[in-house]
C-alpha positions in Angstrom: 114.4 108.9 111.8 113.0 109.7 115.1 110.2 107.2 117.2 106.9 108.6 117.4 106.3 107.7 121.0 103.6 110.6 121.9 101.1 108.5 120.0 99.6 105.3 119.9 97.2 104.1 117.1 93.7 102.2 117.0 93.2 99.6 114.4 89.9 97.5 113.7 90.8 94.8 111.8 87.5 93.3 109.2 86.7 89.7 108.8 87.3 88.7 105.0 85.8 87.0 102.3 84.3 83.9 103.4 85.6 81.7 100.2 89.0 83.3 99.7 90.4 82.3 96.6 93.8 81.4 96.5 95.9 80.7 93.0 99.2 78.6 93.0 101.0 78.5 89.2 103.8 77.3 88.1 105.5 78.8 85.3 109.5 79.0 84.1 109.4 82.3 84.2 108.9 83.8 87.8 107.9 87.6 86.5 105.0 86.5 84.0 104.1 84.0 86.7 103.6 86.5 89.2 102.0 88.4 87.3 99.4 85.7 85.1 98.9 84.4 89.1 97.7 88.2 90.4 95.9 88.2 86.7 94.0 85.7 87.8 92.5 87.3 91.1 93.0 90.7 89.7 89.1 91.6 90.7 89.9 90.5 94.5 93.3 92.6 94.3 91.7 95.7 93.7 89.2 94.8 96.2 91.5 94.4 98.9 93.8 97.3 98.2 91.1 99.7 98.2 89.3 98.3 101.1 92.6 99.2 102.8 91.9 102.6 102.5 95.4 103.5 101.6 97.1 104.8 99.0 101.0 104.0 99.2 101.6 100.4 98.3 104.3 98.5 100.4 105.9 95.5 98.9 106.7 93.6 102.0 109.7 90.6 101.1 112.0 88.7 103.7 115.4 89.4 104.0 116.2 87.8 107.3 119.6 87.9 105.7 121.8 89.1 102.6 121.8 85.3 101.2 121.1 85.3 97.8 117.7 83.6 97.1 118.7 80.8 95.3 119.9 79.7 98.8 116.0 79.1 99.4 116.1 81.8 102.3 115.2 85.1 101.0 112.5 86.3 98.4 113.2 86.1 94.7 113.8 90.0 93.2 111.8 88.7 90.3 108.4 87.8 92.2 109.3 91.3 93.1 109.6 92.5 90.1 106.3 90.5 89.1 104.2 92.0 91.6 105.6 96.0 90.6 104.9 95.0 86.9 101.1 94.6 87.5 100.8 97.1 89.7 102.2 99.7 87.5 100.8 98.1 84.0 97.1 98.2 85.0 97.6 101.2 87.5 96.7 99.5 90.9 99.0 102.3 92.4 100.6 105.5 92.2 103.0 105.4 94.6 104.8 102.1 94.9 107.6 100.8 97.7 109.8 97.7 98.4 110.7 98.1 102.1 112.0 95.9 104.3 114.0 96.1 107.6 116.4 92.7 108.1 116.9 91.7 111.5 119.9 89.6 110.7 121.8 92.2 108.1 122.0 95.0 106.7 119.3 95.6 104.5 120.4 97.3 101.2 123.2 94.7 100.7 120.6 92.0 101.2 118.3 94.3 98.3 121.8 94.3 96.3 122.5 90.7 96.9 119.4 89.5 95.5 118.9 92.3 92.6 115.7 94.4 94.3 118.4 97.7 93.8 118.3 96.9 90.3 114.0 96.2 90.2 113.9 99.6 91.9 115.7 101.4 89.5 113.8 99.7 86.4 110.3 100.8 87.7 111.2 103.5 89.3 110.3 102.8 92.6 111.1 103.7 96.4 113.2 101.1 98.1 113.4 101.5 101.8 114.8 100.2 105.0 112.5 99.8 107.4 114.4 99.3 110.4 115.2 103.2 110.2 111.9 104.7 109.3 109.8 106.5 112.0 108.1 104.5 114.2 104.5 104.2 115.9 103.1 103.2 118.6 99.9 101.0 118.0 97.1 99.7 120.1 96.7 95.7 119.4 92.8 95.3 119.2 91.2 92.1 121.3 94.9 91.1 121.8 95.9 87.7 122.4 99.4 88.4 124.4 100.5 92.2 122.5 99.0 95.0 124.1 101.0 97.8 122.1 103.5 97.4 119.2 105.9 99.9 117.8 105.7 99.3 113.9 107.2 101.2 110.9 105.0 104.3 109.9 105.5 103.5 106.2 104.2 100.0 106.8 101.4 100.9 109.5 100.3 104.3 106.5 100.2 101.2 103.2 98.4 98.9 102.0 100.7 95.7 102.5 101.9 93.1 99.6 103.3 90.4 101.5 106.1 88.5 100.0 107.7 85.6 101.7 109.6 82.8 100.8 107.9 79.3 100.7 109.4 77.7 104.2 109.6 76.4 107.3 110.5 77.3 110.4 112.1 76.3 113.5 109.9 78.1 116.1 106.9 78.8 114.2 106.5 75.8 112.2 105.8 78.0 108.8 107.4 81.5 108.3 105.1 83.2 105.5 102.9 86.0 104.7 101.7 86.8 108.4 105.2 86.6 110.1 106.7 88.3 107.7 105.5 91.7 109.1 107.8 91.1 111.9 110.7 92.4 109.5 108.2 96.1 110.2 108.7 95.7 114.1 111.1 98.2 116.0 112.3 95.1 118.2 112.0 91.9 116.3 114.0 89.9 119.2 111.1 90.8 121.7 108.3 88.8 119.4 110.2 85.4 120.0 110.4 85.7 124.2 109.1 83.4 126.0 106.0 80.6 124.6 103.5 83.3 123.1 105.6 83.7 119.5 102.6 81.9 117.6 100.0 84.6 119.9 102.2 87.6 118.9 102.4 86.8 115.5 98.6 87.1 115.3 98.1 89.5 117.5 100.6 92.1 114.9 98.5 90.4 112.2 95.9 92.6 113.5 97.6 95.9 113.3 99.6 95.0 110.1 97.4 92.6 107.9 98.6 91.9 104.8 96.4 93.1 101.6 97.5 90.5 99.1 100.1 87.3 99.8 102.5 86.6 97.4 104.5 83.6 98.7 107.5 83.0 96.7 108.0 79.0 95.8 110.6 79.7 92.9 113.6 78.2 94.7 111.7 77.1 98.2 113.9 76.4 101.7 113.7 73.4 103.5 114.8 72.5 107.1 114.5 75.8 108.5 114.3 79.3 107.7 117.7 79.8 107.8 118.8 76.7 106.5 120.2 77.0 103.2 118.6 74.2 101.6 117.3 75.0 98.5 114.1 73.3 96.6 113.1 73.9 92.9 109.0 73.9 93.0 108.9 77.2 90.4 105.6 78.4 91.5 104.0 81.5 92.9 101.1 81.5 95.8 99.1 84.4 95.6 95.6 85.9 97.4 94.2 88.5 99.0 93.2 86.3 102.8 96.9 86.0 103.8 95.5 83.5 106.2 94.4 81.2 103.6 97.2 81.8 101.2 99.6 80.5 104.4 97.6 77.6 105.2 97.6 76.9 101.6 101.5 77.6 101.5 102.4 75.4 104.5 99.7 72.5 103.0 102.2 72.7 99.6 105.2 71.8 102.1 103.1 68.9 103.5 102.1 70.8 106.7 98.8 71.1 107.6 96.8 74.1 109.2 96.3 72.7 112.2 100.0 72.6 113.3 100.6 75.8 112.9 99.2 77.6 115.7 99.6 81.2 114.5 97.3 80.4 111.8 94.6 79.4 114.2 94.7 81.8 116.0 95.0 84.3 113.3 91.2 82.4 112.4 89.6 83.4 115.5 90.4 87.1 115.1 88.4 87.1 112.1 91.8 87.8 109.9 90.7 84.9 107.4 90.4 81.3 107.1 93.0 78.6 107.5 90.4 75.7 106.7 91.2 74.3 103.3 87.9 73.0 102.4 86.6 76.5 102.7 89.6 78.2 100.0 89.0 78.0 96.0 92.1 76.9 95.0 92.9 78.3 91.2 95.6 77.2 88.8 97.4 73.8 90.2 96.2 71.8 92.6 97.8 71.5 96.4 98.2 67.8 95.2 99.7 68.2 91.8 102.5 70.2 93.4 103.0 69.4 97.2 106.2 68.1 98.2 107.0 67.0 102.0 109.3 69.3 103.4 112.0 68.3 105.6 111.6 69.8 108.9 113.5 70.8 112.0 113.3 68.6 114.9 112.3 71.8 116.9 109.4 72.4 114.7 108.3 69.0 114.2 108.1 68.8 118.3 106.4 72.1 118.8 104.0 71.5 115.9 103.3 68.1 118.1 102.8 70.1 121.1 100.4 72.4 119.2 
């Protein structure tokens, strides 16, 4: 489809709730998981997706590449398949998609590869690539580094489910609900130039803010996003301040907040809290089911660095 290039797009973005509540649960079966943890905040869900003031609902997973997620490197079809279960059960929406655009594949064999083709068809649902839908130009309020962003038009006209896999990653210490919206971006490469990748990923956090996080930790990657090394933890992270739901995703992998600089600065936009002494944690306890994470020397350096 063509670029809209003619326009370009205001956003304000709105401070949210100042306890966020944020529910880990482990369960053996990733669907009812999903969908007991999104139980569990369903009053905050419909909150958030009708503060959004949209009506399409984008289910947002990573598919960096067509590895099958039992690699620990791309989102579980059946967190997926959670999330569009609710959804549809209690009526939270109408008109339900799985997009994604991949910057490393192509993306329908990385939806075939991990089953999302077959979720799709069960629920009857749109599944779209989002590297060729339209795209718009949109104005970055208060922006950190990103004046303008070209973004998907789907993405930019839905409320946004966020759903990443629990991981680290080499440049930006974590990779989870907020820079997952970089798989909506015309030019993905162009967010990683030069030393403002942490700045970037906040400032798109602004024009594409996730309305709920669901961070897949079914089969979890370690290392590095890419890295293929699987970890069993069998839990789901879910809330409706991606901020906090990422803070509380990176504190599960034994990384705190305060290395991961995104996060931060994500705070100080107003886009949420990364402070865990101000998030209700529901279900499990961080303690009961943190594991330290091995880490890329690159992250562990730039993490230092802050």
């Amino acid at each position: 489809m063509g670029s809209n290039l003619g326009m370009t797009y205001d956003i304000f973005p709105k401070r949210g709730p100042k306890m966020p509540n944020v529910v880990i649960l482990k369960g053996e079966n990733p669907i009812e998981t999903t969908v007991n943890a999104l139980t569990m905040i369903e009053a905050d869900v419909d909150s958030a997706l009708a503060q959004s003031g949209k009506k399409p609902v984008l289910i947002k997973p990573n598919y960096i590449n067509s590895k099958h997620p039992s690699t620990g490197i791309t989102t579980d079809s059946r967190v997926i398949e959670g999330i569009v279960k609710f959804l549809t059960k209690r009526g939270k929406a109408s008109d339900i998609i799985i997009g994604e655009g991949s910057g490393l594949s192509d993306t329908f064999q990385a939806f075939k590869v991990a089953g999302v083709d077959e979720v799709a068809r069960r629920w009857n649902v749109r599944l779209i690539d989002l590297n060729k839908d339209e795209f718009v130009k949109v104005r970055v309020p208060d922006p950190l580094n990103l004046k303008k962003v070209r973004v998907a038009k789907t993405a930019f006209d839905s409320a946004i489910i966020s759903v990443p896999k629990l991981k680290p990653h080499r440049a930006a210490v974590t990779t989870l609900s907020l820079k997952n919206m970089m798989g909506a971006l015309a030019s993905k490469g162009s967010m990683h130039m030069g030393t403002s990748l942490s700045a970037n990923i906040a400032d798109l956090a602004s024009v594409l803010k996730p309305s709920v996080a669901v961070v897949d930790g079914v089969i979890a990657g370690e290392g590095h996003e890419t890295s293929s090394n699987p970890v069993e933890m069998g839990i789901v992270i879910a809330g409706t301040d991606p901020v906090a739901v990422d803070a509380v995703g990176g504190a599960v992998m034994g990384i705190s907040p305060a290395e991961v600089k995104h996060l931060l600065l994500a705070e100080k936009k107003g886009l949420g809290t990364c402070n865990l002494d101000e998030i209700t944690v529901l279900g499990e306890p961080i303690e009961r089911v943190k594991r330290k994470f091995r880490r890329s020397l690159q992250s562990r350096v730039l993490a230092h660095l802050g």
